[in-house]
Structures are given as structure tokens and as C-alpha cells.
DONURO-328067 format. One record per residue: residue in three letters; x, y, z of N, C-alpha, C, CB in turn. Coordinates in nm, 4 decimals, m for minus. Glycine has a CB too. Example, Ala and Ser with C-alpha at 12.3 -4.5 7.8 and 13.67 -1.06 7.14 Angstrom:
! residues 2
ALA;1.3190;m0.5690;0.7800;1.2300;m0.4500;0.7800;1.3200;m0.3300;0.7800;1.1308;m0.4473;0.9046
SER;1.2850;m0.2250;0.7080;1.3670;m0.1060;0.7140;1.2900;0.0030;0.7870;1.4084;m0.0598;0.5725
! end
This chain:
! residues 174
UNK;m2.7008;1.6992;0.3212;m2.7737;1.7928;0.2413;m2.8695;1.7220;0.1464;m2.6785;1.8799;0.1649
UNK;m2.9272;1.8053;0.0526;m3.0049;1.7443;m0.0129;m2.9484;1.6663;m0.1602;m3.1023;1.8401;m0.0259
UNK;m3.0084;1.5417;m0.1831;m2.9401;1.4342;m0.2291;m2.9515;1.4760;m0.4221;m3.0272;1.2706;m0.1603
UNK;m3.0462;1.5626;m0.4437;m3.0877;1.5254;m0.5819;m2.9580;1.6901;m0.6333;m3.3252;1.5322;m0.6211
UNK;m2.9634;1.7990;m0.5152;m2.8596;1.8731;m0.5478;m2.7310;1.8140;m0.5484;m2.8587;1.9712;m0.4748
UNK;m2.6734;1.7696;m0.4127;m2.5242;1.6691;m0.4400;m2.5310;1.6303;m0.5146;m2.4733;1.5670;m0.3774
UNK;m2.6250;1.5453;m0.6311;m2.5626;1.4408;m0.7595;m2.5607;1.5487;m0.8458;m2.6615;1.2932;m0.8263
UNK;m2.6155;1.6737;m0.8364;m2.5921;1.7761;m0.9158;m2.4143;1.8336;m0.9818;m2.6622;1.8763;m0.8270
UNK;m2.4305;1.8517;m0.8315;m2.2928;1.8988;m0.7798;m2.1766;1.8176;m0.8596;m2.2799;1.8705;m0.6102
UNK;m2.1770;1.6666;m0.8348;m2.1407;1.6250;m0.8778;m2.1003;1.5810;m1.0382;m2.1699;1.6014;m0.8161
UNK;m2.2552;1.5844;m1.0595;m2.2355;1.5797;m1.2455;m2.1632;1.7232;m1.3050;m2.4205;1.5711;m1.3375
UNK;m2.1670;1.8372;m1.2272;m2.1055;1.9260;m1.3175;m1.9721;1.9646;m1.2893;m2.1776;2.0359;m1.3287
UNK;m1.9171;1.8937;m1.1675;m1.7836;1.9034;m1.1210;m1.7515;1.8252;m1.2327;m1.7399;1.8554;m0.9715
UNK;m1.8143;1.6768;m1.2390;m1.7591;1.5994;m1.3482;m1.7214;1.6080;m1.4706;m1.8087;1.5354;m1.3639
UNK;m1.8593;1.6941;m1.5300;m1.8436;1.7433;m1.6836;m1.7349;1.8501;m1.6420;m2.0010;1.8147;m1.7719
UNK;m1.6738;1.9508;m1.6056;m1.5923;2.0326;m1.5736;m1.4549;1.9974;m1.5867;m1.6206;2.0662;m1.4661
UNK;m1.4291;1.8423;m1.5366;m1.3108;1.8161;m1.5139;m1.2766;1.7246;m1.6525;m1.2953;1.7507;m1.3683
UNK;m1.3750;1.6717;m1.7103;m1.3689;1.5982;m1.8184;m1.3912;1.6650;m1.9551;m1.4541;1.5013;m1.7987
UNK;m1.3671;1.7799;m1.9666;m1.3830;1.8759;m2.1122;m1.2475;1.8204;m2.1245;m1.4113;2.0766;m2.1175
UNK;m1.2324;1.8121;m2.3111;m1.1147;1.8209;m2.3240;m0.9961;1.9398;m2.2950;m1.1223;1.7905;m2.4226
UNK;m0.8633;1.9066;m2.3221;m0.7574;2.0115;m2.2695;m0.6867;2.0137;m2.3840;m0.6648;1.9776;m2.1360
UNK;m0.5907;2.1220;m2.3857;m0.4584;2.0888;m2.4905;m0.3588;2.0213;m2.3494;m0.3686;2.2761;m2.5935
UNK;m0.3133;1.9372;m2.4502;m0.2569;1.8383;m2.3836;m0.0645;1.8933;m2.2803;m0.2481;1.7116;m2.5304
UNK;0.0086;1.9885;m2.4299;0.0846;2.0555;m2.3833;0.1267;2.1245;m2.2959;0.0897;2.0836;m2.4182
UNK;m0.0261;2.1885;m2.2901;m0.0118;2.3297;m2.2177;m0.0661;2.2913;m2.0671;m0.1145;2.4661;m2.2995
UNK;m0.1550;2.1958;m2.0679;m0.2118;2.1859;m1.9366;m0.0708;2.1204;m1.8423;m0.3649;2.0765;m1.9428
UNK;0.0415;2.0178;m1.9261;0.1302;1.9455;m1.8809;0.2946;2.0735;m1.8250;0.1490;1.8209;m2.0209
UNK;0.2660;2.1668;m1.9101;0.3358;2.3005;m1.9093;0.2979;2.3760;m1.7518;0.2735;2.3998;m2.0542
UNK;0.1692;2.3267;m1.7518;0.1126;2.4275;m1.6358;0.1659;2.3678;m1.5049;m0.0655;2.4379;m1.6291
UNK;0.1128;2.2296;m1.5272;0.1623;2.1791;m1.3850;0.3343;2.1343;m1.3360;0.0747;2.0462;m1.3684
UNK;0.4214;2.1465;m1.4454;0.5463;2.1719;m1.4250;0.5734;2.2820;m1.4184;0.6147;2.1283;m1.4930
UNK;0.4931;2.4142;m1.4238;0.5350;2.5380;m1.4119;0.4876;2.5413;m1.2898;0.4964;2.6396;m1.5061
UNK;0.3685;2.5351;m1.2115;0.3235;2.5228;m1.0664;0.3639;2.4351;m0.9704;0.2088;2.5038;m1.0617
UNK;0.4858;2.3344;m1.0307;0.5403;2.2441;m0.9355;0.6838;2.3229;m0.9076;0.5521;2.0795;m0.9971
UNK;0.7581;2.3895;m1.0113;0.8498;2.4638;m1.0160;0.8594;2.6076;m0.9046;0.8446;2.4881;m1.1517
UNK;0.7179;2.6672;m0.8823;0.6823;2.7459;m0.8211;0.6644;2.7081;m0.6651;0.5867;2.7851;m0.8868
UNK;0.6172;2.6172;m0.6521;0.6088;2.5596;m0.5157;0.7357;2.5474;m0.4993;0.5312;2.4318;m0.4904
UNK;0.8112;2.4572;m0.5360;1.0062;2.4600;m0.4887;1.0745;2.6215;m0.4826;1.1244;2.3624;m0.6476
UNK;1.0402;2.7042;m0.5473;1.0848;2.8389;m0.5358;1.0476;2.9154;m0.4123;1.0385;2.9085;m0.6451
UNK;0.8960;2.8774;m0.4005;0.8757;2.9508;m0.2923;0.8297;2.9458;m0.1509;0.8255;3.0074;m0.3275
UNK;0.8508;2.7751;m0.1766;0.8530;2.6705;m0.0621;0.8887;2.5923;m0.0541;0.7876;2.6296;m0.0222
UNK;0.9931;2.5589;m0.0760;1.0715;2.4045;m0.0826;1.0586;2.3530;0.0305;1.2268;2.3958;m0.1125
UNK;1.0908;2.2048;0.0170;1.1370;2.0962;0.1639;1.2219;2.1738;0.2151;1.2162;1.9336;0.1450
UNK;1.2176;2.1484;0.3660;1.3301;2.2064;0.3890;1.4668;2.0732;0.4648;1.2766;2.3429;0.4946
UNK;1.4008;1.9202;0.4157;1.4822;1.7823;0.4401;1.4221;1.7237;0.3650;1.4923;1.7086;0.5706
UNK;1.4039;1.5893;0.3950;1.3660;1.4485;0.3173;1.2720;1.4151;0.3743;1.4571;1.3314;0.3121
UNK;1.2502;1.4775;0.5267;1.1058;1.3982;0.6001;1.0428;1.5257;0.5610;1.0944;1.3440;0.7995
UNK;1.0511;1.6071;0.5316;0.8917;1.6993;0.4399;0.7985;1.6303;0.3536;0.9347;1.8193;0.3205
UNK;0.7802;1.4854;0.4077;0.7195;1.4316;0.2901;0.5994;1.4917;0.2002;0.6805;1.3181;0.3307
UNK;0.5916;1.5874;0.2110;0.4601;1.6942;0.1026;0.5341;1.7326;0.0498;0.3538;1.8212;0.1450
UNK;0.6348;1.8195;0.0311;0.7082;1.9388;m0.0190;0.8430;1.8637;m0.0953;0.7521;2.0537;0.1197
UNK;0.8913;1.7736;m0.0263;1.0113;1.7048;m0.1130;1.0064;1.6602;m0.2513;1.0493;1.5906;m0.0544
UNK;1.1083;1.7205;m0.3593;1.0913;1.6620;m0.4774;1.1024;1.5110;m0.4635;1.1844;1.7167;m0.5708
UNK;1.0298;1.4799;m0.5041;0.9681;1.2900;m0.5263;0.8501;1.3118;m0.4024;1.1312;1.1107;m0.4674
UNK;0.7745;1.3659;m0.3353;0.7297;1.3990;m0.2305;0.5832;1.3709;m0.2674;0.7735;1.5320;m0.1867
UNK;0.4572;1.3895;m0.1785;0.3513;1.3529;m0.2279;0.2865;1.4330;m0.3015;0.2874;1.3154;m0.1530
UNK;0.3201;1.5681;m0.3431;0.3189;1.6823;m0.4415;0.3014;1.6296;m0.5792;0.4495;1.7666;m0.4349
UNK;0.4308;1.5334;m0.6035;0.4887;1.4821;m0.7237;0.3874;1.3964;m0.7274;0.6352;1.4272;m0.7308
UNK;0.3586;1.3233;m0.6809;0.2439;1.1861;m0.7389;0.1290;1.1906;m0.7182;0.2560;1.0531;m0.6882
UNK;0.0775;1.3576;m0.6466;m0.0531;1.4159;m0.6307;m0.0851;1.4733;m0.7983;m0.0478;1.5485;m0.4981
UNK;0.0164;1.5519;m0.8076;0.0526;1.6100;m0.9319;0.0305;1.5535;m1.0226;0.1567;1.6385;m0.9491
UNK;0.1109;1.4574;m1.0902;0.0985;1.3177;m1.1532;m0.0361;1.2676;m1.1838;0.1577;1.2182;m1.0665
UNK;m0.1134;1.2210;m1.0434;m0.2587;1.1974;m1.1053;m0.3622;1.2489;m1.1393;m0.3085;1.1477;m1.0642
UNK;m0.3403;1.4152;m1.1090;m0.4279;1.5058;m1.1174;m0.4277;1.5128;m1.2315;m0.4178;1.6118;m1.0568
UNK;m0.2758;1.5568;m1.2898;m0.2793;1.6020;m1.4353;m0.3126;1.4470;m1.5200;m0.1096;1.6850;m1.4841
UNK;m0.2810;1.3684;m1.5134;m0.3381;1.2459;m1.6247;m0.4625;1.2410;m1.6423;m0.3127;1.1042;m1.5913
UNK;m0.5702;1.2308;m1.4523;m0.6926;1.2597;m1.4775;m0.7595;1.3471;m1.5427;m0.7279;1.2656;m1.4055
UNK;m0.6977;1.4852;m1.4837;m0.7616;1.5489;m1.6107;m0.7553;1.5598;m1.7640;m0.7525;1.6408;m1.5936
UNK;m0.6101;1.4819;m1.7897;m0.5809;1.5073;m1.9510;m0.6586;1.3665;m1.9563;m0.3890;1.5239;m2.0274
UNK;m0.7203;1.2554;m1.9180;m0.8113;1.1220;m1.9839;m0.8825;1.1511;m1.9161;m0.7829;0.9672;m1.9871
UNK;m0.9731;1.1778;m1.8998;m1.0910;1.1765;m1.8424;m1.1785;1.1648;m1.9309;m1.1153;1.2721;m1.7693
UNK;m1.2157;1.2583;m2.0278;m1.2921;1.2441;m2.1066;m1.3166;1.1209;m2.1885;m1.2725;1.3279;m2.1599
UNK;m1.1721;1.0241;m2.2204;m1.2012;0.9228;m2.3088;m1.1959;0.8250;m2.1903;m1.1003;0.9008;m2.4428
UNK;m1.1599;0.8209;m2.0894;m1.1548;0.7569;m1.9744;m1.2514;0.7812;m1.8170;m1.0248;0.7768;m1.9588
UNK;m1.3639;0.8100;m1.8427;m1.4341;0.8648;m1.7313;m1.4040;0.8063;m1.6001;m1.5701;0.8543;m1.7532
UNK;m1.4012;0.6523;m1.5830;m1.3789;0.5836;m1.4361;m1.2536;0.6698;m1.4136;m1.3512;0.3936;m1.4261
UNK;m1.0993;0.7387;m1.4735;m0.9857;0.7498;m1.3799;m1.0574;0.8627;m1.3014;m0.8258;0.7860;m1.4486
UNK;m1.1561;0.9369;m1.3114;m1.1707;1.0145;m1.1828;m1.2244;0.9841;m1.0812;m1.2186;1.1067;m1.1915
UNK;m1.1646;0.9988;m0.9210;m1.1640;0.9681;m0.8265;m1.1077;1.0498;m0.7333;m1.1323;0.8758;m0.8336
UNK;m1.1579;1.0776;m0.5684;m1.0663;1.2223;m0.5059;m0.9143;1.1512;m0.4400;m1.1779;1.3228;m0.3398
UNK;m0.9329;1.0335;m0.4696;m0.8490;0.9548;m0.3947;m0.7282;0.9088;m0.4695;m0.9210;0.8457;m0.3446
UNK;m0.5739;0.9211;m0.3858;m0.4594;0.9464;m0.4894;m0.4737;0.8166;m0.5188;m0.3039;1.0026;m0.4478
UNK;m0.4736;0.6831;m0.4026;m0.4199;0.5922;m0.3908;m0.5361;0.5280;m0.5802;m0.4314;0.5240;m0.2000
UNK;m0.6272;0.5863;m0.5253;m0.7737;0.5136;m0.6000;m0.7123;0.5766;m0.7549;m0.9831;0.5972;m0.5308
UNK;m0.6776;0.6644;m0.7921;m0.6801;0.7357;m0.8660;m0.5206;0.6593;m0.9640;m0.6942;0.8876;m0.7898
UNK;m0.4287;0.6173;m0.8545;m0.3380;0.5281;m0.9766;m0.3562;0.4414;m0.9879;m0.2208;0.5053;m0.9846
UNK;m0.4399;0.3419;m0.9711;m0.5133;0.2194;m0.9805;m0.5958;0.2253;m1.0989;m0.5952;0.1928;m0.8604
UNK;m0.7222;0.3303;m1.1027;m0.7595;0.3736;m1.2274;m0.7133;0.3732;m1.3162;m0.7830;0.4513;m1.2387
UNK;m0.5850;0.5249;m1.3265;m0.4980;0.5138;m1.4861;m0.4479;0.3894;m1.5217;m0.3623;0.6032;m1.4976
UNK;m0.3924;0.3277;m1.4348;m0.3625;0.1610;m1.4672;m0.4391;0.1058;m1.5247;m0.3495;0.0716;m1.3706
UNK;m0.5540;0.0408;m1.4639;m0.6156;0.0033;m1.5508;m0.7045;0.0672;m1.6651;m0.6598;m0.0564;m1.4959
UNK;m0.7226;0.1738;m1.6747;m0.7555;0.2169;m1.7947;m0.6213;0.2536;m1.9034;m0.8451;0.3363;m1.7633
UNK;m0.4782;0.2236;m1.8941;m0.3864;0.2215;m1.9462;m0.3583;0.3387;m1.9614;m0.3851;0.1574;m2.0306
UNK;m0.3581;0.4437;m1.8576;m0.2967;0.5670;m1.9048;m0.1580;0.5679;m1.8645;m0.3660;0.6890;m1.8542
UNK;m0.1563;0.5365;m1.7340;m0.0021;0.4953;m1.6738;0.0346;0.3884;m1.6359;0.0371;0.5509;m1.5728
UNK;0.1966;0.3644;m1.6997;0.2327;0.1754;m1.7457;0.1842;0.1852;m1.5255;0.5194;0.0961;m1.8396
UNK;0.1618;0.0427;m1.5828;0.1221;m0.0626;m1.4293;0.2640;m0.0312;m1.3212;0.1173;m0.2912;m1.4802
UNK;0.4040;m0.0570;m1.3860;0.5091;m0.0362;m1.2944;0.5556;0.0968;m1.2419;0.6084;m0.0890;m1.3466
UNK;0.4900;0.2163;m1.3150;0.4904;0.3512;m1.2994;0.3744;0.3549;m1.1427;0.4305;0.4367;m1.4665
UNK;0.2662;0.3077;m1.1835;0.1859;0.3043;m1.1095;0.1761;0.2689;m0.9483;0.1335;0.2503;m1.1711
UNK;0.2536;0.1120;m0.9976;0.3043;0.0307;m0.8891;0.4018;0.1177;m0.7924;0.3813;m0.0955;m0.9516
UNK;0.5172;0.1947;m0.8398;0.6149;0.2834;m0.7577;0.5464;0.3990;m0.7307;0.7489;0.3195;m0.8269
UNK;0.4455;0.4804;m0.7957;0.3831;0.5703;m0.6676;0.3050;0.5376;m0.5892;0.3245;0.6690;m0.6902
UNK;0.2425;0.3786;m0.6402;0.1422;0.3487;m0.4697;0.2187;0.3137;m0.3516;0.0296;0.2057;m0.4705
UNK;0.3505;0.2932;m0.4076;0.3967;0.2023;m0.2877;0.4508;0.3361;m0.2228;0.5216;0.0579;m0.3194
UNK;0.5356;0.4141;m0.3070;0.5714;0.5621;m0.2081;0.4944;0.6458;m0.1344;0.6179;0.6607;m0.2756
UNK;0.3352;0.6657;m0.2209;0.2350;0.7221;m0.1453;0.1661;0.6594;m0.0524;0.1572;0.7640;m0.2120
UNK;0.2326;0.4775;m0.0459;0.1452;0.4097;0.1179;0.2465;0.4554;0.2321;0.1295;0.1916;0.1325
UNK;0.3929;0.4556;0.1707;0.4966;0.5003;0.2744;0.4772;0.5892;0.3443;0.6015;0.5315;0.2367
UNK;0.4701;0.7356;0.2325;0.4622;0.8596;0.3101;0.3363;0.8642;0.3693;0.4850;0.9818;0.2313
UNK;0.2049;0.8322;0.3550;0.1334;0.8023;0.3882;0.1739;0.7813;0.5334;0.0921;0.7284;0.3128
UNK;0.2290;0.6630;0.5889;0.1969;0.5937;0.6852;0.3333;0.6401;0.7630;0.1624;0.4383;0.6513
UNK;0.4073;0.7157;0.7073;0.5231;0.7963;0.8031;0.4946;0.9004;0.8799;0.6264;0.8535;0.7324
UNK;0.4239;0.9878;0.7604;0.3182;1.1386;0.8141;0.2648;1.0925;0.9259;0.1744;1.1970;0.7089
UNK;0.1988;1.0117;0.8852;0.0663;0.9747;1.0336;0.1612;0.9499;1.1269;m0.0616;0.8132;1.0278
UNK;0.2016;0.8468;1.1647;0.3572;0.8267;1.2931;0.3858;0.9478;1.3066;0.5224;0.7407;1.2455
UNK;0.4438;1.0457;1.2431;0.5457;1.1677;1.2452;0.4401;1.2406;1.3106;0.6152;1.2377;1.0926
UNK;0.2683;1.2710;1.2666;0.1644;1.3490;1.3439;0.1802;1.3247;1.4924;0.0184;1.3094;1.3000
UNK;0.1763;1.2199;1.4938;0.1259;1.1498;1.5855;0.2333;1.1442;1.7644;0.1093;1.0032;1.4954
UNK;0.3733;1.1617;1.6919;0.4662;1.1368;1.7966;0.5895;1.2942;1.7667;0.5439;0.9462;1.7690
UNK;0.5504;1.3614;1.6868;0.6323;1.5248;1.6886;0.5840;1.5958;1.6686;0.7249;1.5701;1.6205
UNK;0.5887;1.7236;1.7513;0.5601;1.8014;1.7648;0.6130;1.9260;1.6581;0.5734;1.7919;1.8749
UNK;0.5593;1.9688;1.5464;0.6440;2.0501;1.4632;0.6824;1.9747;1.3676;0.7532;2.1084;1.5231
UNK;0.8324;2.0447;1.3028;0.9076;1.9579;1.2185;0.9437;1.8305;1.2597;1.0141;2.0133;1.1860
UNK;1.0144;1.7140;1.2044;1.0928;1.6163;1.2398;1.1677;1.6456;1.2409;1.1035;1.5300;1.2032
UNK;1.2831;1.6580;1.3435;1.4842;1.6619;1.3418;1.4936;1.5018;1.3786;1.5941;1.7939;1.5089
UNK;1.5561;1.4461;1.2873;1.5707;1.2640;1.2555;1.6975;1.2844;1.3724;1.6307;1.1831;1.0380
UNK;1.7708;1.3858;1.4137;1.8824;1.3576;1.5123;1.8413;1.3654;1.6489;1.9948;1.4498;1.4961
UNK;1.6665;1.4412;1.6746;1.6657;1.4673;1.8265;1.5615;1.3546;1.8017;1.6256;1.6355;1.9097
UNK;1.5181;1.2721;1.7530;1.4438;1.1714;1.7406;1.4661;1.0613;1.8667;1.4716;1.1208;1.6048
UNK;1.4130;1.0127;1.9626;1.4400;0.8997;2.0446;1.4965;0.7196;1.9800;1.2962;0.8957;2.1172
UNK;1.5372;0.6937;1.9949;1.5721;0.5703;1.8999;1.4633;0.4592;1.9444;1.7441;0.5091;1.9228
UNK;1.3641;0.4692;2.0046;1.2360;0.4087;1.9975;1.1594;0.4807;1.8723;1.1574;0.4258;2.1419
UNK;1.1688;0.5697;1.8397;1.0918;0.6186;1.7675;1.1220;0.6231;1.6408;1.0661;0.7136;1.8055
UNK;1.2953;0.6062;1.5797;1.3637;0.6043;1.4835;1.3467;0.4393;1.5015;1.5045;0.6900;1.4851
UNK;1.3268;0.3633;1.5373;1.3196;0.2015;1.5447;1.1453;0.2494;1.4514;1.3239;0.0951;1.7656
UNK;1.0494;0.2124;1.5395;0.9495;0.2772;1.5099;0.8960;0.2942;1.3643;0.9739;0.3803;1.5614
UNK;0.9740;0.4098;1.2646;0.9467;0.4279;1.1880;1.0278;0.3529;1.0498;0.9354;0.5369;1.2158
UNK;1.1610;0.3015;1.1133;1.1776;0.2042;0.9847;1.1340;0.0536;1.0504;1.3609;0.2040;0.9154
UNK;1.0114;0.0497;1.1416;0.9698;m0.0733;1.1351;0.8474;m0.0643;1.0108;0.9230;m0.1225;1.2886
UNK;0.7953;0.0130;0.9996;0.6899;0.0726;0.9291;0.7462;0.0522;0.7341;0.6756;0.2603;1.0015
UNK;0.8750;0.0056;0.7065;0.9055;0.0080;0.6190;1.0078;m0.1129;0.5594;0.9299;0.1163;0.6243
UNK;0.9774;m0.1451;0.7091;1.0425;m0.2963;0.7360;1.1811;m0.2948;0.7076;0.9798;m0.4155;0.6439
UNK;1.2763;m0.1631;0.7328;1.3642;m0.1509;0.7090;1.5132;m0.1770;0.8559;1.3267;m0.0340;0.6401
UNK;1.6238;m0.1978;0.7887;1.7041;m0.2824;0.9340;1.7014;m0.2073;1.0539;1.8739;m0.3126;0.9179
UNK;1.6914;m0.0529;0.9973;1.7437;0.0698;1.0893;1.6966;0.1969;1.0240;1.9138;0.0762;1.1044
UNK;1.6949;0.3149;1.1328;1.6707;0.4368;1.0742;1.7976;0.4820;0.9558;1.6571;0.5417;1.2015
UNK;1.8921;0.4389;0.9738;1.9407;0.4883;0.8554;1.9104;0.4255;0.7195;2.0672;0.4910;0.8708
UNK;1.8598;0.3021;0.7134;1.8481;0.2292;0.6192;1.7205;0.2851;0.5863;1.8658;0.0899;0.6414
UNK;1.6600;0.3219;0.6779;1.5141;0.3581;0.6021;1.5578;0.5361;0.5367;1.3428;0.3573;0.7549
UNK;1.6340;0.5588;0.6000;1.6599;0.7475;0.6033;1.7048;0.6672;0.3648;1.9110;0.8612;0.7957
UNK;1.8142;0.5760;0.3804;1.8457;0.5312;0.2752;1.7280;0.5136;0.1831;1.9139;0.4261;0.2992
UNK;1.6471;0.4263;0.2017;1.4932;0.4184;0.1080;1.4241;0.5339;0.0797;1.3789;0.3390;0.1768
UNK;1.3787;0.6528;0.1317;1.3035;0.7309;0.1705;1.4016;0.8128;0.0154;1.2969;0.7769;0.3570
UNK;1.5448;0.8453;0.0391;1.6182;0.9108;m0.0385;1.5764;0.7889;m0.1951;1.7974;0.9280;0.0384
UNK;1.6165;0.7282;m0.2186;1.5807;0.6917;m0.3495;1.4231;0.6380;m0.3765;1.6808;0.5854;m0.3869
UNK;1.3757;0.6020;m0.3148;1.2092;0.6258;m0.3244;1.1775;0.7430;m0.3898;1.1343;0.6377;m0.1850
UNK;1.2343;0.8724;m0.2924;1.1982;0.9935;m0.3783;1.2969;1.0402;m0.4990;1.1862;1.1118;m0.2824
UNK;1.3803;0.9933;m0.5172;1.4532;1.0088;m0.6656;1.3819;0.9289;m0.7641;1.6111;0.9575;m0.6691
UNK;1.3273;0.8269;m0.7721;1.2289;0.7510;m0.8207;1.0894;0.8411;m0.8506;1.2098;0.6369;m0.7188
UNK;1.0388;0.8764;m0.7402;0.9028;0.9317;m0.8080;0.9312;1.0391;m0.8701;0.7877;0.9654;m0.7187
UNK;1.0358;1.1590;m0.8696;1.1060;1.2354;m0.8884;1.1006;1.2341;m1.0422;1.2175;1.2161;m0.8177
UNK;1.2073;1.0913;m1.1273;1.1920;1.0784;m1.2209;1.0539;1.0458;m1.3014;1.2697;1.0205;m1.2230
UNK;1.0130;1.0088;m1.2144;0.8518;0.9126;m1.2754;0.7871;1.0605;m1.3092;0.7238;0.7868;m1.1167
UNK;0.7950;1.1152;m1.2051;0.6769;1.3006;m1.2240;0.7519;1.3341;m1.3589;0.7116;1.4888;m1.0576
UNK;0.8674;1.3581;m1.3442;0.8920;1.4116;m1.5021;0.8836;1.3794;m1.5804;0.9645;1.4404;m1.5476
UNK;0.8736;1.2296;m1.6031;0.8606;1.1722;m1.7475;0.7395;1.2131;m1.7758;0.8748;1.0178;m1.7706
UNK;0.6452;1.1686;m1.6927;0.4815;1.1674;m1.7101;0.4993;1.3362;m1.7498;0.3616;1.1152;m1.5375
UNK;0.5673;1.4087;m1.6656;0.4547;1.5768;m1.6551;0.5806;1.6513;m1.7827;0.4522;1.7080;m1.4080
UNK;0.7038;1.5817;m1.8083;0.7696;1.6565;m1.9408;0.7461;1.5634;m2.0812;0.9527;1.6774;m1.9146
UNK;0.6759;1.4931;m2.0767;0.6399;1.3763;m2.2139;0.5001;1.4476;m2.2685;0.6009;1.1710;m2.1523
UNK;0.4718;1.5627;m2.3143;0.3427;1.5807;m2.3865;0.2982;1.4511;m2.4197;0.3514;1.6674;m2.5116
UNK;0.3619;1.3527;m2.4992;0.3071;1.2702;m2.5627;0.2818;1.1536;m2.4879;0.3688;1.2532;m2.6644
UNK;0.3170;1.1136;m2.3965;0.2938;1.0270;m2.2759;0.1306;1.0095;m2.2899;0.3497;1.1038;m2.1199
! end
């Protein structure tokens, strides 16, 4: 399209997203809309990796709401990109580096499970009608001994981001 409208587009998406907020209420909102999604769509396992609490919801969530609560004093954390986007708050110090560090590494996981899981099932995943080439497969991807060992990571990975979403999204003062 035309180039001088896109940077348009852009500058006022930007100014849009970078007004200030109350800090409370916007952090209120997105634990009230994460609460709502589990009510009225929960995971329905651990390989839902979208929908699972600690899931990519939680650390989508997470950077949305920081970006928008710094943005304004922090313009670089905005970015459409999750991975790009906790790299940012990091270094602009909104979220500690080791906070940061545990959702990139969960969001390269699920990341790179989804895609496998697209790619080789049809539908949901059932981890029991799974071929054991394919349960090999996916805890090679995590460099883990075995599918159960990875089924093991996957479970505290997401108890991990789990906690991380709440601190960040129940800490107004964070």
C-alpha cells in the first residue's frame, strides 16, 4: 500500500498505545480477562499450549500489559513480537532479566512444540495415541530423556510462567 499512509498508521497506533494508563486498573483488567478465558475456555490438558495456565496466553498477556503500562516512558518496548517484546522490557528494565529469561525460553518451547504438534496431528494432541516416534520427536526438541520427562518439564515450565504472570499482572507496583 501506500508508504506515507502506513507510517501514518503506524504513528497513531503508536501514540494510542503509548498514552498513559492507571496502572491498577489496566493490571485489574487483564487478570480479569485472563480469568474469563479459563471460565469459558480453559485447556482442556497441558499440550493446549495457548489456553494452559502458564500457557502462551500468560506471557502474551504479560508483555502486552507491561508494554502498554511503559511505553510511554519507554517507547522501544513496543514491538508485535512476543519473543522481541521480552527482550525489550529487559532491557529497558521493566522486567527483571531472569523473569524475562523464563518466558523466552517457555515461549521458544511452546513455540516449537505447536509447530511439530501442527505439523504431525490432526486435531487435539492425545500424548497416549501418540506414535513413540513422535513422542521421541518432541522431547528431542527439548532435549529431554523421554516423553515423559518432557510431559515432566512442560508441567513445571508452566507452573513457572504461571507464577511469573501473577506476580507481574497482581503487583500494581511491579
Amino acid at each position: 500500500g501506500d508508504a506515507v499512509f502506513g507510517a501514518r498508521v503506524v504513528e497513531v497506533a503508536r501514540a494510542a498505545l503509548a498514552r498513559p494508563r492507571d496502572r491498577a486498573k489496566a493490571l485489574a483488567e487483564v487478570a480479569d480477562m485472563r480469568a474469563k478465558m479459563e471460565r469459558e475456555r480453559g485447556a482442556k490438558s497441558i499440550w493446549d499450549l495457548k489456553l494452559a495456565p502458564g500457557g502462551f496466553v500468560d506471557i502474551e498477556f504479560t508483555v502486552q500489559a507491561l508494554q502498554l503500562l511503559n511505553s510511554a516512558a519507554h517507547p522501544g518496548v513496543l514491538t508485535a513480537n512476543t519473543g522481541g517484546g521480552l527482550a525489550r522490557l529487559a532491557l529497558a528494565g521493566v522486567l527483571p532479566a531472569e523473569t524475562a529469561s523464563l518466558l523466552g525460553g517457555a515461549w521458544r518451547l511452546w513455540s516449537d512444540l505447536q509447530q511439530m504438534l501442527r505439523i504431525c496431528v490432526e486435531g487435539e494432541f492425545e500424548p497416549r495415541l501418540a506414535s513413540p516416534a513422535l513422542q521421541a520427536r518432541l522431547a528431542a526438541l527439548d532435549r529431554a530423556e523421554s516423553f515423559v520427562a518432557l510431559e515432566g518439564e512442560v508441567r513445571r515450565l508452566q507452573g513457572e510462567v504461571r507464577a511469573a504472570f501473577k506476580r507481574v499482572i497482581a503487583a500494581p507496583s511491579a
